[in-house]
C-alpha positions as CSV (number, residue, x, y, z in Angstrom):
1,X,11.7,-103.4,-87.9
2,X,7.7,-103.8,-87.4
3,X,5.9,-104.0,-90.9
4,X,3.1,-102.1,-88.8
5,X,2.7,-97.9,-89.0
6,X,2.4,-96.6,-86.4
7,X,-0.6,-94.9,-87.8
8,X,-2.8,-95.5,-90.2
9,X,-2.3,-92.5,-92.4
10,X,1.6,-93.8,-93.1
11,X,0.2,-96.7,-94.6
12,X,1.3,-96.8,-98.4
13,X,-1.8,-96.6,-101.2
14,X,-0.7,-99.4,-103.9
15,X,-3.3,-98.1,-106.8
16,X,-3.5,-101.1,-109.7
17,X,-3.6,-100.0,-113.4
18,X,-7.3,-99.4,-114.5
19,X,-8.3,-98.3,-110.9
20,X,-9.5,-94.2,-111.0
21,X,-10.3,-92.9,-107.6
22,X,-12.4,-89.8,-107.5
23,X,-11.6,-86.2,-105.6
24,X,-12.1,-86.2,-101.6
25,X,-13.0,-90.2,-102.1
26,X,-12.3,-91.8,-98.5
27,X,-11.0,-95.3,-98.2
28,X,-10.7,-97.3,-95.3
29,X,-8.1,-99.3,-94.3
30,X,-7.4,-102.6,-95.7
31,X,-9.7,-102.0,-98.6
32,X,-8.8,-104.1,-101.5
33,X,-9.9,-102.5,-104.8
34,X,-10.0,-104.9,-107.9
35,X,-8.4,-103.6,-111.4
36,X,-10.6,-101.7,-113.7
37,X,-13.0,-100.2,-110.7
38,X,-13.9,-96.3,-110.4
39,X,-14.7,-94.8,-106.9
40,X,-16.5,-92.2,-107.2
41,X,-16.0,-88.3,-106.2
42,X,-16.3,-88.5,-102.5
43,X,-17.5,-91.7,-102.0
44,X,-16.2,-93.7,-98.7
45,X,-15.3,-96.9,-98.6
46,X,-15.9,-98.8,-95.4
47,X,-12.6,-100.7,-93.9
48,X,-12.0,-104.2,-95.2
49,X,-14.0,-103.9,-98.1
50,X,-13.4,-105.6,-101.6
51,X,-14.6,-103.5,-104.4
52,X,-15.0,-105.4,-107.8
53,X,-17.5,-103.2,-109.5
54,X,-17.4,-99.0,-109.7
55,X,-18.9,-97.0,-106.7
56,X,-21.0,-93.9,-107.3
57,X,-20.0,-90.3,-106.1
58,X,-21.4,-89.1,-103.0
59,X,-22.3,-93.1,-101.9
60,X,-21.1,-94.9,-99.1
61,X,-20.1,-98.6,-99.9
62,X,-19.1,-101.7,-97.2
63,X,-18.8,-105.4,-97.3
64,X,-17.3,-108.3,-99.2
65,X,-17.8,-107.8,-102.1
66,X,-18.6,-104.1,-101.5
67,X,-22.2,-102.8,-102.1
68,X,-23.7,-99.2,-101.7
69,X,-25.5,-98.9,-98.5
70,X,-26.4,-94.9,-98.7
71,X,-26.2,-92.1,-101.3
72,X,-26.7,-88.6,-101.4
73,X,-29.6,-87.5,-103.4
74,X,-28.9,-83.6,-104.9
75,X,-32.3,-82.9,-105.7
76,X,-33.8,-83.7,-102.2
77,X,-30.9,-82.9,-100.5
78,X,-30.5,-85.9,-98.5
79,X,-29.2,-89.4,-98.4
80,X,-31.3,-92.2,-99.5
């Protein structure tokens, strides 16, 4: 039996103690996400990324370690 899924949504989501992730978040696959982070309300995570610290809502985040590359701005109604 292959260890692969045939798709990427039958992969299984292992969540570590401490880690919270927020309503309509997206995360890629492969994403590793260290103990004790937050994602944010629907932030996306960009495949491969490792997280070790929290990711606003409404933010995009890639990269090793992950950083924030956009997020929304309410007020002006755009992303920044």
């Amino acid at each position: 039996m292959s260890p692969v899924a045939n798709s990427y949504l039958d992969n299984p989501l292992d969540i570590s103690d401490g880690v919270i992730i927020g309503s309509g978040a997206w995360i890629g696959n492969n994403v590793i996400i260290l103990g004790g982070v937050s994602i944010g309300e629907k932030a996306v995570i960009g495949a491969g990324a490792v997280v070790t610290k929290s990711i606003p809502a409404y933010s995009i985040a890639v990269g090793n370690p992950a950083r924030v590359i956009k997020q929304y701005d309410h007020k002006r109604g755009e992303w920044v």
